[in-house]
C-alpha positions as CSV (number, residue, x, y, z in Angstrom):
1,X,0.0,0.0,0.0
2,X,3.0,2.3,1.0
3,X,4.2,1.9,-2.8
4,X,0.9,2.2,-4.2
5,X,0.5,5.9,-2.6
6,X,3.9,6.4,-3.6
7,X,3.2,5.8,-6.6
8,X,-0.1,8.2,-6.9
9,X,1.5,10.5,-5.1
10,X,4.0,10.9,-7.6
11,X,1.4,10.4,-10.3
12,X,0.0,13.4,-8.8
13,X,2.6,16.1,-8.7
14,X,3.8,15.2,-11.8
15,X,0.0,16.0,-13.1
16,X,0.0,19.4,-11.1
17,X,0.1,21.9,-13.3
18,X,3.4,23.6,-15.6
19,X,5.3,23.5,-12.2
20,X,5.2,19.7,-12.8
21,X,8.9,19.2,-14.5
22,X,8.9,15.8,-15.4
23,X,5.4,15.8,-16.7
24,X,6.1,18.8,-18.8
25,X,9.2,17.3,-20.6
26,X,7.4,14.1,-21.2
27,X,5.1,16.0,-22.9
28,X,7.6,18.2,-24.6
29,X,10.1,15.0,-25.7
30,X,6.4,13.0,-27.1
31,X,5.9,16.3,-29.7
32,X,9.3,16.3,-30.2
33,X,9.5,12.7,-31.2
34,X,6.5,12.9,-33.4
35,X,7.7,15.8,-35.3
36,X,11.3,14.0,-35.9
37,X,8.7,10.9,-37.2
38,X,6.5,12.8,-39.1
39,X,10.3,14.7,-40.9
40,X,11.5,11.5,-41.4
41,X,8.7,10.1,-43.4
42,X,8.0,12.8,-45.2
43,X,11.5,13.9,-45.7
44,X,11.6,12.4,-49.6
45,X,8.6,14.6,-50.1
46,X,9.9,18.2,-48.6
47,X,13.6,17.5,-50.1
48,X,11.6,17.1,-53.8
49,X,9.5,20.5,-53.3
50,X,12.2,22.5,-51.9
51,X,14.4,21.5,-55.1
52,X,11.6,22.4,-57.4
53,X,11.6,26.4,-55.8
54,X,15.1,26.2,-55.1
55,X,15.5,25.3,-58.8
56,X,13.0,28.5,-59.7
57,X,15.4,30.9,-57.7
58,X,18.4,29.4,-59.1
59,X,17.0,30.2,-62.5
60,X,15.6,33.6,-61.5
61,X,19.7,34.0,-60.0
62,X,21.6,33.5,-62.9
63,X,19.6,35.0,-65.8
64,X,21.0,38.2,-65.4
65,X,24.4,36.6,-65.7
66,X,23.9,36.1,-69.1
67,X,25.6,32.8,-69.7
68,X,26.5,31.0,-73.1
69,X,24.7,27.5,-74.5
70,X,27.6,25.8,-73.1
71,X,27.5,26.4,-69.6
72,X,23.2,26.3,-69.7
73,X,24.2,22.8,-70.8
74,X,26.9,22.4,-68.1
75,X,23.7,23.6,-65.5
76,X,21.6,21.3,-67.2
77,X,23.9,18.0,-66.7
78,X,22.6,17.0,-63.0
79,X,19.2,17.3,-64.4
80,X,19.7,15.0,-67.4
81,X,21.9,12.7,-65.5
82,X,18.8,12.0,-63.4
83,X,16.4,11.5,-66.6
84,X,18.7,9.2,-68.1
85,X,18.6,7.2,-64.8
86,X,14.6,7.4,-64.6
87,X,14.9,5.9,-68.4
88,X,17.3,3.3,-68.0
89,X,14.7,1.7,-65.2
90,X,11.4,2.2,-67.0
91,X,12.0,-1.0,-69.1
92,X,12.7,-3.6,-66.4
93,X,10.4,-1.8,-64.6
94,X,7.9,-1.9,-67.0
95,X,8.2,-5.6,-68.1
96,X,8.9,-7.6,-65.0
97,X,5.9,-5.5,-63.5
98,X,3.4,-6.3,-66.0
99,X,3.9,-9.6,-66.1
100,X,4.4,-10.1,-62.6
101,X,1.3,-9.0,-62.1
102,X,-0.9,-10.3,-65.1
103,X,0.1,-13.5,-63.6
104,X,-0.7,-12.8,-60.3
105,X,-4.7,-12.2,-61.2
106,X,-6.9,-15.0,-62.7
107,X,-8.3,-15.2,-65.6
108,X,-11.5,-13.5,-64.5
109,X,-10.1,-10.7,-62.3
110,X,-7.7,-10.0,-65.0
111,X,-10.6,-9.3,-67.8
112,X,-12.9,-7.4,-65.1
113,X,-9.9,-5.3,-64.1
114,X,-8.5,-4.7,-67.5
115,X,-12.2,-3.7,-68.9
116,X,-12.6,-1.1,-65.5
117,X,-9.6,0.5,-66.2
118,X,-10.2,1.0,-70.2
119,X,-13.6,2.0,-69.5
120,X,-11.9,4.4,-66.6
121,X,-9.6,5.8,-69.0
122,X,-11.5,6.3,-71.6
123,X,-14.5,8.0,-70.4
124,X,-11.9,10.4,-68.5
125,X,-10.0,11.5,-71.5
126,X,-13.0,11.9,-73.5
127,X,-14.3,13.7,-70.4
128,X,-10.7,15.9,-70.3
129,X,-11.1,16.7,-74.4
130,X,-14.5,18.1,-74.0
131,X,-14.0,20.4,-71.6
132,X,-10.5,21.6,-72.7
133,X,-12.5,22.7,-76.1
134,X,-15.5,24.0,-74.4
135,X,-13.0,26.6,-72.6
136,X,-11.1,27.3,-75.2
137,X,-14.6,28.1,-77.1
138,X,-15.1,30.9,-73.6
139,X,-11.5,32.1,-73.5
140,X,-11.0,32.2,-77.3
141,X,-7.2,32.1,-76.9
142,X,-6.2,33.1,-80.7
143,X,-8.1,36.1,-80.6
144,X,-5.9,39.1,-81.4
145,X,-2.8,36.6,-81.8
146,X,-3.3,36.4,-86.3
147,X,-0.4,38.7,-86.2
148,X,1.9,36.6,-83.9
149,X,5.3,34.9,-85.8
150,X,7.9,32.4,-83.8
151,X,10.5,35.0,-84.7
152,X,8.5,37.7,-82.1
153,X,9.1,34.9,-79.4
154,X,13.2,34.4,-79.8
155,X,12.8,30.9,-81.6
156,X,14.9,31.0,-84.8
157,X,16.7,28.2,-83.7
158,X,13.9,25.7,-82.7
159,X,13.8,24.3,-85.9
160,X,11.1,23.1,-88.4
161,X,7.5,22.1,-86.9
162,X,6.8,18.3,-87.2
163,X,6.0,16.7,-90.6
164,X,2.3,16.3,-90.8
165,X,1.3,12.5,-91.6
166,X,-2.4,11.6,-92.7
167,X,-4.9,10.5,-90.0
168,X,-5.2,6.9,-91.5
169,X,-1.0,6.6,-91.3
170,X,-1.0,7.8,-87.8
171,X,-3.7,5.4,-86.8
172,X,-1.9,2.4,-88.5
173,X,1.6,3.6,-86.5
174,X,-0.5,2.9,-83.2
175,X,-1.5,-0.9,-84.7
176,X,2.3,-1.7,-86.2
177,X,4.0,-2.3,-82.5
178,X,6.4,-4.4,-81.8
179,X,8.9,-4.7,-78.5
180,X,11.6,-4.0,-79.7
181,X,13.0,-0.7,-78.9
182,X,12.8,1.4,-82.0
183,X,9.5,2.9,-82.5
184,X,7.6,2.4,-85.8
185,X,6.5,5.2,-88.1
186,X,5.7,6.5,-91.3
187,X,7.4,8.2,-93.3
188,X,6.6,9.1,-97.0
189,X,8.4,9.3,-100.2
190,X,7.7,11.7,-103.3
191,X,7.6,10.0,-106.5
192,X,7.4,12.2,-109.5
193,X,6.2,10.6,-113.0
194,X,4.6,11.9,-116.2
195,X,1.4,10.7,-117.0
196,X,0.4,9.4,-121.0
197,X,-1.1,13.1,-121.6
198,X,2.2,14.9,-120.5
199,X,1.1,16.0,-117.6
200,X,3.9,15.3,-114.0
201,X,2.0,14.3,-111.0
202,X,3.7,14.5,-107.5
203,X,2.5,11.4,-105.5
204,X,3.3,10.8,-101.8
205,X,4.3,7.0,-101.0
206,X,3.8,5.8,-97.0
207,X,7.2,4.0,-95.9
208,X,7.9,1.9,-92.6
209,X,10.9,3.6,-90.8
210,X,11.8,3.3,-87.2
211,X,12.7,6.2,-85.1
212,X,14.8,6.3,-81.5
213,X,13.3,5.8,-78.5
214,X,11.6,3.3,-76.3
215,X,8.3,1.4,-77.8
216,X,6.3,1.3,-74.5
217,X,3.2,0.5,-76.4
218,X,4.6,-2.4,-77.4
219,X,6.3,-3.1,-74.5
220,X,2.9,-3.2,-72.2
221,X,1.6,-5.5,-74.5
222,X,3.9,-7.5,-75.3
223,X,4.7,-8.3,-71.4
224,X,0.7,-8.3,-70.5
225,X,0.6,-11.2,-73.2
226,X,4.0,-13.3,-71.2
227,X,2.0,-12.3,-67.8
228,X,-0.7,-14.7,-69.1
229,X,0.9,-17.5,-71.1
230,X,3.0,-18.1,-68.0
231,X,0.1,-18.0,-65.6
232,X,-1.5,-20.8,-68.4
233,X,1.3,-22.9,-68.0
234,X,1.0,-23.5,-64.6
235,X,3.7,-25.2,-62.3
236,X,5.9,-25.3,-65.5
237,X,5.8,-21.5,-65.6
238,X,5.9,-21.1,-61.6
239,X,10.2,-20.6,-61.8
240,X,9.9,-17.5,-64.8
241,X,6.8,-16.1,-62.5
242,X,9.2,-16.2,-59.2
243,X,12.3,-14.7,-61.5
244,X,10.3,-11.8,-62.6
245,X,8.8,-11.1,-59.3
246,X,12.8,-10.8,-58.0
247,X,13.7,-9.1,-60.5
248,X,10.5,-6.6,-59.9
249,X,11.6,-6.7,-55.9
250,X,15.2,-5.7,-57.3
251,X,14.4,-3.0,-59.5
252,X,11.9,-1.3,-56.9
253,X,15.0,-1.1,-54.8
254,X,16.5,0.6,-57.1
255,X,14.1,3.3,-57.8
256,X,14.3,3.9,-53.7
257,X,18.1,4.7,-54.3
258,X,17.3,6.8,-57.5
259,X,14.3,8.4,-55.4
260,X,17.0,10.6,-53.4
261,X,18.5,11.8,-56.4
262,X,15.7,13.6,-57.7
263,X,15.2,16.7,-55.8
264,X,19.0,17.9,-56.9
265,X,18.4,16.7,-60.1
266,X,14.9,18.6,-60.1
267,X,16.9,21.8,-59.1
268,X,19.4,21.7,-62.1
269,X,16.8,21.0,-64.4
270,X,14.3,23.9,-63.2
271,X,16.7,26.1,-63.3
272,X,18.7,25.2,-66.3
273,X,15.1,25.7,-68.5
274,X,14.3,28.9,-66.7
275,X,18.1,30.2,-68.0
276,X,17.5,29.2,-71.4
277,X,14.3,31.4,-72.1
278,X,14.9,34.9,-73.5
279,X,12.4,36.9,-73.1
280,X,9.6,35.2,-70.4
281,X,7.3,38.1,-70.1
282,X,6.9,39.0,-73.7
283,X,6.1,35.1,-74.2
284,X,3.3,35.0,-71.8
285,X,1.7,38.4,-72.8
286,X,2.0,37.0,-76.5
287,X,0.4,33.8,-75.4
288,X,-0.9,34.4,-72.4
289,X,-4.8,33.6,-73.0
290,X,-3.5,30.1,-74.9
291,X,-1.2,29.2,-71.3
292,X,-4.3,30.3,-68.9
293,X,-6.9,28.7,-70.6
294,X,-4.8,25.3,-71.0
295,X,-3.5,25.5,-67.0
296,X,-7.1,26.3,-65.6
297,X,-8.3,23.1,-67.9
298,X,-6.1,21.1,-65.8
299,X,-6.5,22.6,-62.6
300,X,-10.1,21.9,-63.4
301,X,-10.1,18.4,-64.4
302,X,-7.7,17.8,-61.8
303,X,-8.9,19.3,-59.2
304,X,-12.7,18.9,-59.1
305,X,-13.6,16.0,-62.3
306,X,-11.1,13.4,-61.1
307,X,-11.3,13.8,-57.5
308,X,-15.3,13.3,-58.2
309,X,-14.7,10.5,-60.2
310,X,-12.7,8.9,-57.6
311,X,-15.4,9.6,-54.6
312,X,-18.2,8.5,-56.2
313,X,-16.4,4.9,-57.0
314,X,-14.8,4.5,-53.3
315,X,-16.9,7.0,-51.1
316,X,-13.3,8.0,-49.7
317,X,-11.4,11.5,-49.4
318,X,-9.8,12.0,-52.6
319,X,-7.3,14.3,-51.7
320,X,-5.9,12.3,-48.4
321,X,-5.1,9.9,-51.4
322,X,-3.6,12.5,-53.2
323,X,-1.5,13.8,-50.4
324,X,0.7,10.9,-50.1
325,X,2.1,11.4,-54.2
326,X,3.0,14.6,-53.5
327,X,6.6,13.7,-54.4
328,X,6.0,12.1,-57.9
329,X,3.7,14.9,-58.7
330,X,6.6,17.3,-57.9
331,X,8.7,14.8,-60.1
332,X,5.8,15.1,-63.2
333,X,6.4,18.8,-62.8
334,X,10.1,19.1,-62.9
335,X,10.3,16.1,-65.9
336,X,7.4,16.5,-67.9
337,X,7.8,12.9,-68.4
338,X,4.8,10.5,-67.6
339,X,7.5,7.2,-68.0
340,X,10.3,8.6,-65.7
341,X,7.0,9.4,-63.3
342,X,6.6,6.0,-63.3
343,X,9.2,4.5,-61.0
344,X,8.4,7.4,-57.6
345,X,4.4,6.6,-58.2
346,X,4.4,2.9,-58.1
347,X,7.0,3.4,-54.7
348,X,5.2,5.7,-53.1
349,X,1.5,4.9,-54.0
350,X,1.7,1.3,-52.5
351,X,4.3,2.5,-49.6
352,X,2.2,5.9,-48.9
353,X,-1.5,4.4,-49.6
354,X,-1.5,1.2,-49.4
355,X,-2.5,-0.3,-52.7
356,X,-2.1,-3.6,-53.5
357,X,0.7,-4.2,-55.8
358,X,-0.8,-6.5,-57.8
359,X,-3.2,-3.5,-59.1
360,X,-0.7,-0.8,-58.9
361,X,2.3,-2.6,-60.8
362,X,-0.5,-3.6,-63.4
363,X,-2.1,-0.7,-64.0
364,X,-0.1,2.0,-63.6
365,X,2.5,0.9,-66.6
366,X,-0.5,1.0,-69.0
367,X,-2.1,4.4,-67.4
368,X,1.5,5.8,-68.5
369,X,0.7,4.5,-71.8
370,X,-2.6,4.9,-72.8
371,X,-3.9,7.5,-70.3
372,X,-2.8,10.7,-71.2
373,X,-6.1,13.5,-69.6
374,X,-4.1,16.3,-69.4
375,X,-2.4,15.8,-73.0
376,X,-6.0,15.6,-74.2
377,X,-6.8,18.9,-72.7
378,X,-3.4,20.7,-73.8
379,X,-4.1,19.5,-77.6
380,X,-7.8,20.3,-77.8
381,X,-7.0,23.8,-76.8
382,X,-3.9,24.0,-79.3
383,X,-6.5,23.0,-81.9
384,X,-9.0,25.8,-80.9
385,X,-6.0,28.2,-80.7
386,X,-4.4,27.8,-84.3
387,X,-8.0,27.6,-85.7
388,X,-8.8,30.7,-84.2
389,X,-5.5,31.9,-85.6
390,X,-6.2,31.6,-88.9
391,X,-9.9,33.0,-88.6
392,X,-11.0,28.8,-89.1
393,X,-14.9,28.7,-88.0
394,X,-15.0,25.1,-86.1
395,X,-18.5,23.2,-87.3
396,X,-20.0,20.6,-85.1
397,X,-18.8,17.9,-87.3
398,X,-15.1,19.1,-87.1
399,X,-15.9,19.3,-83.0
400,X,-16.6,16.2,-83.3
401,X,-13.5,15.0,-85.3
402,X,-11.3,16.8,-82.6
403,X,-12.5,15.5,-79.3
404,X,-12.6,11.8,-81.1
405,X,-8.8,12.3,-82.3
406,X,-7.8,14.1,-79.4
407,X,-9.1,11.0,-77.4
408,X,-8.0,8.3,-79.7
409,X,-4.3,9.9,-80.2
410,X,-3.6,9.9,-76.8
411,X,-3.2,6.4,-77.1
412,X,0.5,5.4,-77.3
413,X,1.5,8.9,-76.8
414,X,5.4,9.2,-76.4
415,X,5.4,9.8,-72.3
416,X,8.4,12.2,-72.6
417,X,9.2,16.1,-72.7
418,X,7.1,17.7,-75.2
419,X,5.5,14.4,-76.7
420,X,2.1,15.9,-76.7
421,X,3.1,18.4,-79.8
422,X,3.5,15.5,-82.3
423,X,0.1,14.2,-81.7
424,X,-1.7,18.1,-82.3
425,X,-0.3,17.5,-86.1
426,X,-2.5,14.4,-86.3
427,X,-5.6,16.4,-84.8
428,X,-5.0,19.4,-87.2
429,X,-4.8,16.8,-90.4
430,X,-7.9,15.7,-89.5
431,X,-10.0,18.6,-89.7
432,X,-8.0,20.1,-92.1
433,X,-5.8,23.0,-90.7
434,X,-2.2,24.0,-91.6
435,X,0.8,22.5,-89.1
436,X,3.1,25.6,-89.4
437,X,1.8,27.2,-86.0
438,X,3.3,24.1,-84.4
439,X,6.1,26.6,-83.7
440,X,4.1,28.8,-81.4
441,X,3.2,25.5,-79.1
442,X,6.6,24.3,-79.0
443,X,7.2,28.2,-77.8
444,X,5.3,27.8,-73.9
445,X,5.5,23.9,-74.7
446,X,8.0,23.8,-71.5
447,X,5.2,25.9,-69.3
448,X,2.2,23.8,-70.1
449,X,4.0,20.3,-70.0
450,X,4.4,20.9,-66.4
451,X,0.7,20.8,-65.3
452,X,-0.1,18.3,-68.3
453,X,2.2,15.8,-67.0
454,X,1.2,16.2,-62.8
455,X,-2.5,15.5,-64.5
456,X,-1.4,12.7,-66.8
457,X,0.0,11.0,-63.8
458,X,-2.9,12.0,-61.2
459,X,-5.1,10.1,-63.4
460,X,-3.2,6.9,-63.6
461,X,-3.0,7.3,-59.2
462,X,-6.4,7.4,-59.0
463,X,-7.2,5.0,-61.2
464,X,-5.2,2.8,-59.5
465,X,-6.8,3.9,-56.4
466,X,-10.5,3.0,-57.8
467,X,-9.5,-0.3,-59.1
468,X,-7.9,-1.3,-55.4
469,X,-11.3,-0.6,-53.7
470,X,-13.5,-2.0,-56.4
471,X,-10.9,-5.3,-56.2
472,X,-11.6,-5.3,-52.3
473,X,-14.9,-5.5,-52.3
474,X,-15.1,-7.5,-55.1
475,X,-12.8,-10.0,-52.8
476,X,-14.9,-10.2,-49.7
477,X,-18.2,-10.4,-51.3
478,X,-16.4,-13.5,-52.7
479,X,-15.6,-14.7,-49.1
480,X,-18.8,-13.8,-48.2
481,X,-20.5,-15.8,-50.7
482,X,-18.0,-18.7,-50.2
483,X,-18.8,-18.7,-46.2
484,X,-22.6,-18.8,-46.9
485,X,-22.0,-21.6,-48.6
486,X,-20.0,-23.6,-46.4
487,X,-22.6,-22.8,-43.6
488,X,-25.7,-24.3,-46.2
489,X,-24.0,-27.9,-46.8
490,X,-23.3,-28.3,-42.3
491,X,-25.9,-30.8,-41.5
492,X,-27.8,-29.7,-38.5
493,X,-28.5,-32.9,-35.8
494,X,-31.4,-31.3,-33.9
495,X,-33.8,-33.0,-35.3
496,X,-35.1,-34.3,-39.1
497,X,-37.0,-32.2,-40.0
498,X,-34.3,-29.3,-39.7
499,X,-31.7,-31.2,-41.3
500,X,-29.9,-29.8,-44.6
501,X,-31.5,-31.2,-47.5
502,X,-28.4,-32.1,-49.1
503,X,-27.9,-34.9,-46.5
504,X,-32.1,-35.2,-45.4
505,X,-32.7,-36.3,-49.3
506,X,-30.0,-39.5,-49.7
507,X,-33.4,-41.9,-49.0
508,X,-34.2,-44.3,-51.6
509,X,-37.7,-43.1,-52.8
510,X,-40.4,-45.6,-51.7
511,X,-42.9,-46.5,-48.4
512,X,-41.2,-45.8,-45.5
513,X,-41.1,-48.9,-42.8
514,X,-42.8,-48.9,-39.5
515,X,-41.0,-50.2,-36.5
516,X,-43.3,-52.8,-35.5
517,X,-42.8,-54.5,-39.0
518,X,-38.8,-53.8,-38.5
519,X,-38.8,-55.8,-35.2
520,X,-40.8,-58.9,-36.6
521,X,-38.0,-59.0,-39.3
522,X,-35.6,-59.0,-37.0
523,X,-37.2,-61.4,-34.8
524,X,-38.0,-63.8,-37.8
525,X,-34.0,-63.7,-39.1
C-alpha cells in the first residue's frame, strides 16, 4: 500500500500543473519525437519541393548573368543525368511488373480489371477533351494573336514544326508495334512521273521507318501477353513467374536509391530551363490567353472532375489519397515525363497508400501508356488556338472530329518532354488546318507540359486507387458468398426435419417402414 501511494503521489505532482517538470518534458520529448517521425517520413517529399523552388530561384539568380549555351548545358547536366537514370529503369520496370502482375490475377479478375480501367480511362480523357475545347470556345485564346510569328518569341533556332502525316498513317503507326525498342513510323516518299497526256503528278508513298526511343506500347503488350501465357502454363511456368517477381523486388529497390536523387536533379533541371528562355514576359503576354486557358483546364479536371470521379467509386477522401504522391507529382512537374514518373508513383503509391501491388504494378505501366487527360486537354486547346488563328470557324462535325482524335491519339503517346506536340499534327490533319503554327506550341510547350504531365500522372494514381477498392470489395463479397456456402452444406443434428437437404434427401424413394414391421424381421431372421 505504502508503494501504491507512492506511486499516486508521484502520479500526482507530476499531473499538477506547468510546475510539474517531469510531466512537462514528457510531454515536450512526445511532440518532439513525433515531429522527428513525421520529418523522417516525409523527408523524400519536402527534399523534392524544396528543389523544385530552389531550382525556380536558381534560374531567377543567374539569368541576369547572361551565360552562353555551353554552360546552360553544363547547368543542365545533374538534371539529365537523373532523366537518363529514370529511363534506364522504366524497361525492367515496366516488363517484369506487367507480367508479374498479369500472372498474379486469374483469368476473371484480369478481364474485369482490364475492362474497368479502359472503360476508366476512356471515359476520363474523353471527359478531359470536351472540356478543354469547351473553354477554349469561352476564352478564345487566338483572338488578337493572327499577327503573332515564332520570330516575335526568340525561336529561330527551334527548328522546323513536325512533318504532318495523314490520320489513317498515324492510326496504322498505333497498330504496327512491336517490343523492340525502336518505335515504328511512317514516313513518305515523293515519287514524281509523267502521265500518258504529258502532264507530271507528284505522288506521296507511306514508308515503314523506325525512329529512336523506347516502344512502351509495345512493351505493355507484349509483357501483359508473357504475364498470361506463364500464368496458363501453370507449375511449368511457376520458376519465370518467381524470376520476374525478383527481379521486380530488385528494380523497386533501385528506384528507392534513385528516389533521393531527384530533388537535386529537379533543381538543375528547373533552373537550367528557366536560363534558357529569353524573353519570359513577352512570351506570356504574347500567349498568355492560350497558357491560362490550357492550365485552368487542368487545374479543373484535376482538381474537381477526377477527384469526383474517384469519390463516387470509393466513397473516400480523394485528396488524403492525393497527399501521399505529392513527391512524384513534384517529379511530373520538374520532368514533364509521364514514364520517368513512373518508377516514384508505383514506390510511393503502395508504400504511402496502401495499394495492393498487384493492381498498382498492373495498372499504372499502362495508365502511363494509354492515359494521357491532361495531354487531351493541352491539344484540344492548341487545336481551338491555331483555328482561331487563322480566322477557321469550327463546325460541329469538325468538334466532333477533334474530341474523337484528341481522345484516340492519346493512345500510345510518347510519355516524354514535349510528346504531346507530335500528336496536335495528327488532330490538325484531321480537320483540315495547316501544321506551321506548331512553332508557337513548341514556344510555352516547357510551361504547359508541367501541369499536363502532374494531371497525366494524377489520373493513372487514381485509377489505380478506384481499381484497389473496387478489387476489395469484389474479394470479400467473394468470401462472403464462399462462407454462406459452407454454412448451407453443415448438416444440423437437432432434429429431421431441420436437417440440410443435401444430407435429409440421400433416402431411396419408396414406403417408409414402420417399426413394428422392422422388429418382426428382426425377430424372424
Amino acid at each position: 500500500m505504502e508503494k501504491s501511494n507512492e506511486t499516486n503521489g508521484y502520479l500526482d505532482s507530476a499531473q499538477a500543473g506547468p510546475a510539474a517538470g517531469p510531466g512537462a518534458l514528457g510531454t515536450a520529448a512526445g511532440r518532439a519525437g513525433r515531429c522527428a517521425g513525421f520529418l523522417r517520413r516525409q523527408a523524400l517529399v519536402l527534399l523534392t519541393v524544396s528543389g523544385v523552388l530552389a531550382g525556380a530561384g536558381l534560374g531567377a539568380a543567374l539569368r541576369g548573368l547572361s551565360l552562353s549555351r555551353t554552360q546552360v548545358t553544363y547547368l543542365a547536366f545533374p538534371g539529365e543525368m537523373l532523366l537518363r537514370m529514370l529511363r534506364m529503369i522504366i524497361l525492367p520496370l515496366v516488363v517484369c511488373s506487367l507480367v508479374s502482375g498479369a500472372a498474379s490475377l486469374d483469368a476473371s479478375a484480369l478481364g474485369r480489371l482490364g475492362g474497368i480501367a479502359v472503360a476508366y480511362f476512356g471515359l476520363t480523357t474523353l471527359s478531359a477533351s470536351a472540356l478543354a475545347v469547351a473553354l477554349a470556345f469561352i476564352i478564345k485564346p487566338g483572338s488578337g494573336a493572327q499577327t503573332l510569328q515564332s520570330s516575335d518569341l526568340g525561336l529561330e533556332d527551334s527548328g522546323p514544326p513536325p512533318v504532318p502525316k495523314e490520320t489513317v498513317d498515324s492510326f496504322l503507326d498505333l497498330a504496327s508495334f512491336s517490343s523492340s525498342s525502336p518505335q515504328y513510323a511512317t514516313d513518305y516518299r515523293v515519287v514524281t512521273y509523267s502521265t500518258s497526256s504529258g502532264n507530271v503528278t507528284h505522288e506521296k508513298i507511306p514508308m515503314g521507318t523506325e525512329i529512336e526511343g523506347m516502344n512502351i506500347l509495345g512493351l505493355v503488350l507484349f509483357a501483359l501477353v508473357l504475364g498470361v501465357a506463364l500464368k496458363k502454363l501453370g507449375s511449368e511456368g511457376e520458376d519465370l513467374i518467381r524470376f520476374f517477381n525478383s527481379l521486380n523486388e530488385a528494380t523497386m529497390v533501385l528506384v528507392s536509391w534513385i528516389m533521393w536523387y531527384v530533388p537535386v536533379g529537379i533543381m538543375f533541371l528547373v533552373g537550367s530551363k528557366i536560363v534558357e528562355m529569353k524573353d519570359i514576359i513577352v512570351l506570356v503576354t504574347s500567349l498568355g490567353k492560350y497558357i491560362f486557358a490550357s492550365i485552368l483546364g487542368h487545374v479543373i479536371h484535376g482538381g474537381i472532375v477526377l477527384p469526383l470521379v474517384y469519390f463516387v467509386f470509393t466513397r473516400r477522401n480523394p485528396f488524403r489519397f492525393l497527399l501521399g504522391l505529392l513527391a512524384p507529382f513534384a517529379t511530373a512537374f520538374a520532368t514533364c515525363s509521364s514514364s520517368a514518373t513512373l518508377p516514384s508513383m508505383m514506390k510511393c503509391i503502395e508504400e504511402n497508400n496502401g495499394v495492393d501491388k498487384r493492381i498498382s504494378r498492373f495498372i499504372l505501366p499502362i495508365g502511363a501508356t494509354v492515359n494521357m487527360d491532361g495531354a487531351a486537354i493541352f491539344q484540344c486547346v492548341a487545336t481551338v488556338f491555331i483555328a482561331q488563328l487563322n480566322n477557321v470557324e469550327l463546325n460541329a462535325g469538325q468538334i466532333f472530329t477533334i474530341l474523337v482524335t484528341a481522345t484516340a491519339s492519346s493512345v500510345g503517346a510518347a510519355g516524354v518532354p514535349a510528346g504531346g506536340v507530335l500528336t496536335i499534327a495528327i488532330i490538325l490533319e484531321a480537320i483540315g488546318l495547316p501544321t506551321h503554327d506548331l512553332s508557337l506550341i513548341l514556344a510555352v510547350d516547357w510551361i504547359v507540359d508541367r501541369t499536363t504531365t502532374v494531371v497525366n500522372v494524377e489520373g493513372d494514381a487514381l485509377g489505380a486507387g478506384i481499381l484497389h477498392h473496387l478489387n476489395q470489395k469484389a474479394t470479400k463479397k467473394g468470401e462472403q458468398e464462399l462462407a454462406e456456402v459452407k454454412v448451407e452444406a453443415i448438416p444440423n443434428c437437432k432434429s429431421e426435419e431441420e436437417t440440410s437437404p443435401l444430407v435429409t434427401h440421400q433416402n431411396p424413394p419408396g414406403p417408409v417402414a414402420s417399426a413394428p414391421e422392422l422388429e418382426s424381421k428382426e425377430s424372424v431372421l
